[in-house]
C-alpha positions in Angstrom: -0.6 6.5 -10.1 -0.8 10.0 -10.8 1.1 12.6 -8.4 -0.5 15.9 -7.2 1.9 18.1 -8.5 1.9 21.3 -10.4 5.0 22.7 -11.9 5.9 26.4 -11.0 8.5 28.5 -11.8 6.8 32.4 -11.2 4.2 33.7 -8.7 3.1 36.7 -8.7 3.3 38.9 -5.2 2.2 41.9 -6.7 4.6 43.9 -5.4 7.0 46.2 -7.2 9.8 44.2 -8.5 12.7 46.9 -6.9 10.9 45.1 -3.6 12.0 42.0 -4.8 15.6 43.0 -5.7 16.2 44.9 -3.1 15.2 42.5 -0.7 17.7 40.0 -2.6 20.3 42.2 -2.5 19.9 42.3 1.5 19.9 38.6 1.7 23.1 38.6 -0.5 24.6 41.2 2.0 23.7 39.3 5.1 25.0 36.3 3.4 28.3 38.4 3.0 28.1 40.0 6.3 28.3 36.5 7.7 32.2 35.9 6.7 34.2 35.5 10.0 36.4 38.6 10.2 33.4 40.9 8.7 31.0 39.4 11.1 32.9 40.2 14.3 33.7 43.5 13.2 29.7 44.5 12.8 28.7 42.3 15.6 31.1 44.7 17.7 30.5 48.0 15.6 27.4 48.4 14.4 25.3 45.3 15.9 21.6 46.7 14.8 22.9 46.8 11.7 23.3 43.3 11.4 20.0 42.2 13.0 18.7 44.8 10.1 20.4 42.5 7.4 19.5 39.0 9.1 15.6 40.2 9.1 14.3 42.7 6.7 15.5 40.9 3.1 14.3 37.6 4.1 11.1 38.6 6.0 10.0 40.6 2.9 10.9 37.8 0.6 8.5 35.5 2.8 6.1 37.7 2.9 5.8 38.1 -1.4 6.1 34.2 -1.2 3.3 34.2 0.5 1.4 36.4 -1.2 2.1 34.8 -4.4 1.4 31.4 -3.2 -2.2 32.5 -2.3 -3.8 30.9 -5.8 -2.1 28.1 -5.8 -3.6 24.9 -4.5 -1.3 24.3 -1.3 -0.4 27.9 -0.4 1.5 27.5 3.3 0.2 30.7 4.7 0.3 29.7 7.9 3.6 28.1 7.5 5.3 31.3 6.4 3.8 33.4 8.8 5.5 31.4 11.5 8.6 31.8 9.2 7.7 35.6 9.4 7.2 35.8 12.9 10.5 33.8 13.6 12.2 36.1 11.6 10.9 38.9 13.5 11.6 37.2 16.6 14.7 37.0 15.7 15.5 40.6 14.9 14.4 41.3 18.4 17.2 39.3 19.7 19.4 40.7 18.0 18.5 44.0 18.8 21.5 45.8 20.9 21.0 46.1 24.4 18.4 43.2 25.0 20.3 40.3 26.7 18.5 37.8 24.8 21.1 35.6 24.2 19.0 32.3 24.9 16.3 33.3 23.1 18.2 34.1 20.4 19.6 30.5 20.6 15.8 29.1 20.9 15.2 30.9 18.3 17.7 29.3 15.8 17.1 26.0 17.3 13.1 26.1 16.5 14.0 27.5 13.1 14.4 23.7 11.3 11.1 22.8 12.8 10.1 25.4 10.6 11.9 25.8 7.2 12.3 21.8 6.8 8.6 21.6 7.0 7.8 24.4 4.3 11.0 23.4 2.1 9.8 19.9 2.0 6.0 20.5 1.4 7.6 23.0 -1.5 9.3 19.7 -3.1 6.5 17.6 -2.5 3.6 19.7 -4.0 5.5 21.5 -6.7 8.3 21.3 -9.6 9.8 24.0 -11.3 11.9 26.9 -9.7 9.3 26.7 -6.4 10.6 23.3 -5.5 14.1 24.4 -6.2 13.7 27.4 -3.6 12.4 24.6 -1.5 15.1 22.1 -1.7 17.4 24.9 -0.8 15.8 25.9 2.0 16.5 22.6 3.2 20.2 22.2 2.5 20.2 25.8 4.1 19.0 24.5 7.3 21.6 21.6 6.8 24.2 23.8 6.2 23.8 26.6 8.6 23.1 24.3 11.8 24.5 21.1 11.0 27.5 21.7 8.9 29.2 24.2 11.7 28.6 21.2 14.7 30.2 18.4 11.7 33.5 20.8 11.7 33.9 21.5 15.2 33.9 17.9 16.2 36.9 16.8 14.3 38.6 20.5 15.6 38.9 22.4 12.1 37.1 25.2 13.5 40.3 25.3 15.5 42.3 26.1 12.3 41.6 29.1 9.7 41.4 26.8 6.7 38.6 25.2 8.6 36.3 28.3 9.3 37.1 29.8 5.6 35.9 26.8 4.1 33.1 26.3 6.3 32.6 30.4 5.9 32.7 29.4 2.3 30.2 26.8 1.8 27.9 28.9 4.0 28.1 31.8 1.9 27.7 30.1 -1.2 24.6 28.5 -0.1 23.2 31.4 1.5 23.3 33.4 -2.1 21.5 30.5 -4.1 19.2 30.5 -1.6 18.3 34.1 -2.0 18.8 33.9 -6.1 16.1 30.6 -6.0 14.0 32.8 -4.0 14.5 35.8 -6.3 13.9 33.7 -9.5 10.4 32.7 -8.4 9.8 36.3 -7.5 11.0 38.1 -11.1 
Protein backbone atom coordinates (compact mmCIF):
# COMPACT_ATOMS: atom_id res chain seq x y z
CA UNK A 1 0.00 0.00 0.00
CA UNK A 2 1.54 3.07 -0.83
CA UNK A 3 0.98 6.24 1.60
CA UNK A 4 0.28 9.77 0.16
CA UNK A 5 2.95 11.44 1.68
CA UNK A 6 5.59 13.87 0.70
CA UNK A 7 8.48 14.73 2.85
CA UNK A 8 9.06 18.49 3.60
CA UNK A 9 11.40 20.23 5.49
CA UNK A 10 11.43 24.14 3.76
CA UNK A 11 8.59 26.18 2.18
CA UNK A 12 9.02 29.11 0.79
CA UNK A 13 6.67 32.25 2.03
CA UNK A 14 8.40 34.63 0.25
CA UNK A 15 8.85 36.95 2.72
CA UNK A 16 11.98 38.47 4.03
CA UNK A 17 13.60 36.10 6.37
CA UNK A 18 14.17 39.11 9.27
CA UNK A 19 10.06 38.44 9.05
CA UNK A 20 10.65 35.14 9.95
CA UNK A 21 13.12 35.75 12.81
CA UNK A 22 11.56 38.32 14.10
CA UNK A 23 8.36 36.81 14.43
CA UNK A 24 10.33 33.85 16.25
CA UNK A 25 11.86 35.87 18.40
CA UNK A 26 8.18 37.23 19.56
CA UNK A 27 6.95 33.81 19.98
CA UNK A 28 10.14 33.08 22.17
CA UNK A 29 9.28 36.28 24.22
CA UNK A 30 5.68 35.43 24.70
CA UNK A 31 6.75 31.99 25.63
CA UNK A 32 9.00 33.87 28.25
CA UNK A 33 6.55 36.39 29.08
CA UNK A 34 4.33 33.42 30.25
CA UNK A 35 6.53 32.46 33.51
CA UNK A 36 4.36 33.14 36.62
CA UNK A 37 5.97 36.09 38.40
CA UNK A 38 6.73 37.89 34.81
CA UNK A 39 3.23 37.23 33.62
CA UNK A 40 1.46 38.96 36.56
CA UNK A 41 3.63 41.69 36.54
CA UNK A 42 2.78 42.57 32.55
CA UNK A 43 -0.72 41.41 32.90
CA UNK A 44 -0.89 44.31 35.64
CA UNK A 45 1.61 46.79 34.05
CA UNK A 46 1.60 46.85 30.61
CA UNK A 47 -1.40 44.41 29.58
CA UNK A 48 -1.46 45.49 25.57
CA UNK A 49 1.79 44.60 25.68
CA UNK A 50 1.13 41.16 26.29
CA UNK A 51 -1.88 40.68 23.94
CA UNK A 52 0.95 42.31 21.37
CA UNK A 53 3.35 39.22 22.16
CA UNK A 54 0.45 36.46 22.36
CA UNK A 55 -0.66 37.67 18.59
CA UNK A 56 1.65 39.26 16.29
CA UNK A 57 4.71 36.43 16.25
CA UNK A 58 2.45 33.61 15.83
CA UNK A 59 -0.15 35.20 13.49
CA UNK A 60 2.67 36.25 11.15
CA UNK A 61 4.25 32.83 11.39
CA UNK A 62 0.71 31.41 10.25
CA UNK A 63 0.34 33.52 7.80
CA UNK A 64 4.06 32.58 5.94
CA UNK A 65 2.87 28.95 6.63
CA UNK A 66 0.35 29.52 4.70
CA UNK A 67 1.70 31.12 2.12
CA UNK A 68 4.30 28.59 1.71
CA UNK A 69 1.97 25.76 1.85
CA UNK A 70 0.15 27.13 -1.26
CA UNK A 71 2.11 24.60 -3.86
CA UNK A 72 1.92 21.85 -2.03
CA UNK A 73 -0.65 19.29 -2.56
CA UNK A 74 -2.79 19.66 0.82
CA UNK A 75 -2.18 23.33 1.60
CA UNK A 76 -4.81 24.04 4.78
CA UNK A 77 -5.57 27.57 3.71
CA UNK A 78 -8.65 27.63 5.12
CA UNK A 79 -7.48 25.92 8.26
CA UNK A 80 -4.88 28.55 9.01
CA UNK A 81 -6.98 31.31 8.30
CA UNK A 82 -9.29 30.18 11.11
CA UNK A 83 -5.97 29.80 13.08
CA UNK A 84 -5.34 33.56 11.91
CA UNK A 85 -8.52 34.79 12.73
CA UNK A 86 -8.49 33.06 16.22
CA UNK A 87 -5.36 34.58 16.81
CA UNK A 88 -6.71 37.86 16.05
CA UNK A 89 -9.71 37.19 18.08
CA UNK A 90 -7.72 36.67 20.59
CA UNK A 91 -5.76 39.79 20.63
CA UNK A 92 -9.00 41.56 20.91
CA UNK A 93 -9.62 40.03 24.18
CA UNK A 94 -6.87 40.75 25.41
CA UNK A 95 -7.00 44.25 24.52
CA UNK A 96 -7.10 46.48 27.87
CA UNK A 97 -10.33 47.88 28.71
CA UNK A 98 -12.67 45.38 26.80
CA UNK A 99 -14.26 43.03 29.46
CA UNK A 100 -14.05 40.13 27.39
CA UNK A 101 -13.09 37.81 29.84
CA UNK A 102 -15.47 34.92 28.48
CA UNK A 103 -14.72 35.43 25.20
CA UNK A 104 -11.32 35.24 25.89
CA UNK A 105 -12.03 31.86 27.56
CA UNK A 106 -14.22 30.74 24.34
CA UNK A 107 -11.62 31.61 22.60
CA UNK A 108 -8.91 29.28 24.18
CA UNK A 109 -11.46 26.60 24.50
CA UNK A 110 -12.27 26.53 20.54
CA UNK A 111 -8.53 26.82 19.93
CA UNK A 112 -7.86 22.66 20.00
CA UNK A 113 -10.75 22.35 17.59
CA UNK A 114 -8.43 24.11 15.60
CA UNK A 115 -4.68 23.41 16.04
CA UNK A 116 -5.28 19.53 16.57
CA UNK A 117 -6.95 19.38 13.30
CA UNK A 118 -4.10 21.32 11.24
CA UNK A 119 -1.25 19.60 13.45
CA UNK A 120 -2.70 16.24 12.68
CA UNK A 121 -3.43 16.70 8.96
CA UNK A 122 0.49 18.21 9.00
CA UNK A 123 1.59 14.53 10.32
CA UNK A 124 -0.68 12.74 8.26
CA UNK A 125 0.10 14.33 4.80
CA UNK A 126 3.79 15.18 5.33
CA UNK A 127 7.36 14.05 6.80
CA UNK A 128 10.20 16.10 7.29
CA UNK A 129 10.48 19.24 9.56
CA UNK A 130 6.51 20.13 8.42
CA UNK A 131 5.15 17.13 10.30
CA UNK A 132 7.52 17.89 13.16
CA UNK A 133 5.97 21.56 13.46
CA UNK A 134 2.73 19.57 13.30
CA UNK A 135 3.28 17.13 15.98
CA UNK A 136 4.17 20.00 18.20
CA UNK A 137 1.39 21.91 17.61
CA UNK A 138 -0.36 19.07 19.05
CA UNK A 139 1.65 18.39 22.26
CA UNK A 140 1.24 22.38 22.51
CA UNK A 141 -2.38 22.06 22.66
CA UNK A 142 -1.80 19.11 25.19
CA UNK A 143 0.42 21.02 27.17
CA UNK A 144 -1.04 24.38 27.36
CA UNK A 145 -4.76 23.24 28.15
CA UNK A 146 -4.51 19.86 29.50
CA UNK A 147 -1.36 19.78 31.45
CA UNK A 148 -2.43 23.02 33.76
CA UNK A 149 -6.15 21.10 34.66
CA UNK A 150 -3.74 17.43 35.30
CA UNK A 151 -1.71 19.63 38.11
CA UNK A 152 -4.43 21.37 39.72
CA UNK A 153 -6.36 18.31 40.43
CA UNK A 154 -3.81 16.57 42.61
CA UNK A 155 -3.25 20.52 44.26
CA UNK A 156 0.53 21.20 43.08
CA UNK A 157 -0.62 24.30 41.63
CA UNK A 158 -1.12 25.01 45.27
CA UNK A 159 2.74 24.70 45.89
CA UNK A 160 5.58 26.80 44.01
CA UNK A 161 7.50 23.67 42.88
CA UNK A 162 4.20 22.76 41.17
CA UNK A 163 3.66 25.98 39.05
CA UNK A 164 7.61 26.29 38.17
CA UNK A 165 7.63 22.96 36.84
CA UNK A 166 4.46 23.24 35.13
CA UNK A 167 5.76 26.98 34.16
CA UNK A 168 8.69 24.91 32.96
CA UNK A 169 7.45 22.36 30.76
CA UNK A 170 5.17 25.11 29.21
CA UNK A 171 7.95 27.20 28.32
CA UNK A 172 9.99 24.63 26.96
CA UNK A 173 7.38 23.51 24.71
CA UNK A 174 6.30 26.77 23.66
CA UNK A 175 10.08 27.59 22.27
CA UNK A 176 10.27 24.23 20.18
CA UNK A 177 7.22 25.04 18.97
CA UNK A 178 8.31 28.40 17.57
CA UNK A 179 11.99 26.88 16.58
CA UNK A 180 9.94 23.84 14.42
CA UNK A 181 7.99 26.63 12.97
CA UNK A 182 11.07 28.75 12.29
CA UNK A 183 13.04 25.72 10.77
CA UNK A 184 10.42 25.23 8.10
CA UNK A 185 10.47 28.94 7.46
CA UNK A 186 14.57 29.52 7.10
Amino acid sequence: MEKNTCRVDHIDARVPRWVVEASFCIMVAAAVSCVAPLRDHILTHVPLLNAVLQTVGMTVMYYCMMRGMKPLYHPLTILWWVAIAFCLFGFVTMVPGLEGLEFSAATAAFLPLIYLPLGILLCIWYRGRLAQAGMLMVLRVFVTLLLPVLFFLPGWLDHAAGNYILDGITLVVEILYAWALRRVLV
